[in-house]
N, C-alpha and C positions, 0 to 999 in steps of 0.2 A: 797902244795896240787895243782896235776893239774884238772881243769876241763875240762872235753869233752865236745864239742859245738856239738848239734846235727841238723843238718841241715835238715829244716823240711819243707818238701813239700809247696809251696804257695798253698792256699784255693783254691780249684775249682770253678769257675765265678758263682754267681746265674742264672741257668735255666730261659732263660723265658720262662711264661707261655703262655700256646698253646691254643687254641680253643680244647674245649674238644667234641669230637664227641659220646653223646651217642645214636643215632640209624642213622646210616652210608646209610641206604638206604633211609630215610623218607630226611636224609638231602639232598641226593642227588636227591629226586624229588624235591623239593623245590627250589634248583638251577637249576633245567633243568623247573622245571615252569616259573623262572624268565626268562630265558634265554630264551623261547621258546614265552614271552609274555602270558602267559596263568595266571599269576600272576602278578603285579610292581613289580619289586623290590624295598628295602629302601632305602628313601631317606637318613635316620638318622641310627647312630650305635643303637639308643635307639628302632628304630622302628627295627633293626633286633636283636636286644637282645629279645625284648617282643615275635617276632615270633617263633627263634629255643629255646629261653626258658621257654617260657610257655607252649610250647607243649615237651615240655625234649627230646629235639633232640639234643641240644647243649649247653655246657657251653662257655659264650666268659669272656675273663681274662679281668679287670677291669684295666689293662696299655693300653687296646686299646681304644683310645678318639674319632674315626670317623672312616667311611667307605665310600672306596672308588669303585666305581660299576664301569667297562671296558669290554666292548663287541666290540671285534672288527670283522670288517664284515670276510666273507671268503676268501677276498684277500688280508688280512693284517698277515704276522706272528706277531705275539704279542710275544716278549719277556720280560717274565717278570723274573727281578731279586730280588731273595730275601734279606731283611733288611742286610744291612751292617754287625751288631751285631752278628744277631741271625747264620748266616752261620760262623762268624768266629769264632763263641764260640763253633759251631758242629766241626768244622775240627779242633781243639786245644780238644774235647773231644774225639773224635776220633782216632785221633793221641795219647794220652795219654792211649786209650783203647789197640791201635795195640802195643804200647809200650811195656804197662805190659801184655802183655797177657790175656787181658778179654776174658772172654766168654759171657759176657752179648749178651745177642741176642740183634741184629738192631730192631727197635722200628715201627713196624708195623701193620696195624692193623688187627685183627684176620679173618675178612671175605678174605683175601689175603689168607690162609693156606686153610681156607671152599672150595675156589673152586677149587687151583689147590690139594690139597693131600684129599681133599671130603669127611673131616670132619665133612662137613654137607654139603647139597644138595642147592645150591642157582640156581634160574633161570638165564639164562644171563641177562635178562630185573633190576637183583635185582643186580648181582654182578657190571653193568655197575654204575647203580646210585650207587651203593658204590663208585667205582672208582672215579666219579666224585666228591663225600661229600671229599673224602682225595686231588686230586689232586687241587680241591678249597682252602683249608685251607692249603695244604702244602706249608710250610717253613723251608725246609732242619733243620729236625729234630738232 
């Protein structure tokens, strides 16, 4: 009797989890508050969990232990790199996407389709702090 070995895909890395944004413009005044001085911002991960989640603007994932707050003035570019992990696990997911031929749509979020194909009507004043609520928490999805 022969047996056929079937050689079986390694497991897909566990996703980390992301900052959940549920209302993209409320988050995005809240950072242009802080940023603007018109708010502190936190000192503590715990004083900013209590802010975007008592008012269900955000969920933040409970693997993050601290936050770290960087304003840099207007003649500094700030480059900021994201988490070792989190980008090499997108381009290894990505790659296996262009592989097989996915179709899965890139992971965006929905007020990006509202203004430019006008899905729904956003002011510029509403689409920017969106922009902002996603360009804060993004970490090359």
């Amino acid at each position: 009797m022969t047996s056929t070995s079937r050689k079986e895909s390694p497991p897909a890395p566990q996703q980390f989890e992301r900052i959940k944004i549920h209302d993209h413009k409320a988050f995005g005044r809240l950072i242009a508050d802080y940023a603007i001085g018109r708010k502190p911002w936190p000192e503590t991960l715990a004083e900013f969990k209590a802010e975007v989640e008592g008012r269900n603007i955000a969920s933040v994932p409970d693997r993050l232990k601290a936050i770290q707050v960087v304003q840099p003035s207007e003649e500094v570019f700030f480059l900021r790199l994201p988490p070792r992990k989190i980008i090499a696990q997108s381009l290894d997911r990505f790659a296996r996407h262009d592989a097989d031929g996915s179709t899965e749509r890139y992971p965006l979020p929905p007020f990006y389709a509202d203004m430019v194909c006008g899905e729904e009507q956003l002011t510029h004043s509403d689409f920017f702090l969106s922009r902002v609520a996603d360009y804060t928490i993004a970490v090359c999805t």
